[in-house]
C-alpha positions in Angstrom: 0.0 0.0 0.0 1.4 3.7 -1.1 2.1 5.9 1.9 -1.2 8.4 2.1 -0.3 12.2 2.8 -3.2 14.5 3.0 -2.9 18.0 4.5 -4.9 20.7 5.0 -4.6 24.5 4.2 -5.8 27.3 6.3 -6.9 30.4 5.1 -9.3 33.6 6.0 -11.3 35.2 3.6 -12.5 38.6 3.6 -15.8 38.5 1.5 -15.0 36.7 -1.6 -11.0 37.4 -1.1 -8.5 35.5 0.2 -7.5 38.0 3.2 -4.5 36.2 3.6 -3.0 32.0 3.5 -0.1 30.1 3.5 1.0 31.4 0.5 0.4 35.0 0.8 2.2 34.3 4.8 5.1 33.1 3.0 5.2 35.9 0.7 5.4 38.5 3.7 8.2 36.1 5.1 10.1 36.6 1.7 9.2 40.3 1.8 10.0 40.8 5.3 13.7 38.8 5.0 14.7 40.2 1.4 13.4 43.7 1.6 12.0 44.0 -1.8 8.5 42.7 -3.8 10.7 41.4 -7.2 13.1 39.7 -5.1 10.6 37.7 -2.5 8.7 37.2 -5.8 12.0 35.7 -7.7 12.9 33.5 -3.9 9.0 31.6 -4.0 9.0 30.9 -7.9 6.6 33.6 -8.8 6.1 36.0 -11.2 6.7 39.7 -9.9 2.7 40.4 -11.1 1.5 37.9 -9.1 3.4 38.9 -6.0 2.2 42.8 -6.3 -1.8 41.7 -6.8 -0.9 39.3 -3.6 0.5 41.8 -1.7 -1.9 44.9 -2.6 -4.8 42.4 -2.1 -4.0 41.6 1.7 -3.3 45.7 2.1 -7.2 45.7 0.5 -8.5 43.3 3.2 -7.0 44.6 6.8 -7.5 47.6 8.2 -3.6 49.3 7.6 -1.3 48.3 4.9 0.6 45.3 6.0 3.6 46.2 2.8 4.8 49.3 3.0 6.9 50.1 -0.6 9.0 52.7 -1.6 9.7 53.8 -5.3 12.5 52.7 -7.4 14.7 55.0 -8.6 18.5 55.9 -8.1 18.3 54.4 -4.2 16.4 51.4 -5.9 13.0 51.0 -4.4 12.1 48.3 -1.9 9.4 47.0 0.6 8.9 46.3 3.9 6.5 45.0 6.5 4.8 47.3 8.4 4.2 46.8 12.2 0.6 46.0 11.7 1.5 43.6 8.9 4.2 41.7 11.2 1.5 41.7 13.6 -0.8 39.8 11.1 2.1 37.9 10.3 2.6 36.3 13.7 -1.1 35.8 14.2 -2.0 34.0 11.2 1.1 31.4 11.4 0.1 31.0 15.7 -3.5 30.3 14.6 -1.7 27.9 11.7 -0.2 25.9 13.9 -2.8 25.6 16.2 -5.3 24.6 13.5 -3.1 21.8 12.1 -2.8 20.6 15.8 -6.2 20.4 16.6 -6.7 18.1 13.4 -3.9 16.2 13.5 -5.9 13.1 15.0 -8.4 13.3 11.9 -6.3 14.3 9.4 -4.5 11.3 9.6 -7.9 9.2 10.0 -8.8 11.0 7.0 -5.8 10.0 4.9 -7.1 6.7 5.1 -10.2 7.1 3.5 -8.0 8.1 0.1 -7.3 6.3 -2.7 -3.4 5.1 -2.7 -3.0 7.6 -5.6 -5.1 10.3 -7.3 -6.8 8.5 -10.5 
């Protein structure tokens, strides 16, 4: 019998948005570690267009801008997180691990009921 791995993804949404997810967390990390949208955007595999409508979709959805970006230009441009958006940050990935905790037990249960491979 193939080993079964099923996993779940948390995620808020905001109306019919995605507010934010794992991969819009992951694109704050990138943000927050590299200092710039094109470069997090290079780091995850992404296109630089899909990084900006990411990143000016979550400052659409909270209250404050969570990317704060500055212009290019001789200086180069550049982004950073914002307080507010670190504080997002740190909440979603708490309330991330605390989800895949709590289902651990039937997750696993739940991989059993798949099929050995998708067909």
């Amino acid at each position: 019998m193939a080993h079964r791995i099923a996993s779940a993804k948390f995620r808020i949404f905001f109306g019919d948005e995605i507010a934010i997810g794992p991969g819009k967390a992951d694109l704050l990390e990138a943000i927050r570690d590299c200092g710039s949208i094109s470069k997090a955007a290079r780091d995850l595999g992404m296109s630089y267009k899909r990084a900006w409508n990411l990143a000016d979709t979550m400052n659409r959805c909270f209250r404050e801008p969570l990317i704060d970006t500055a212009t290019g230009g001789g200086g180069g441009g550049g982004a950073r997180l914002t307080h507010f958006g670190i504080k997002v940050l740190t909440h979603f990935r708490s309330m991330e691990k605390r989800t895949d905790a709590a289902i651990r037990a039937d997750l696993a249960a739940f991989a059993a009921l798949l099929a050995d491979k998708p067909q």
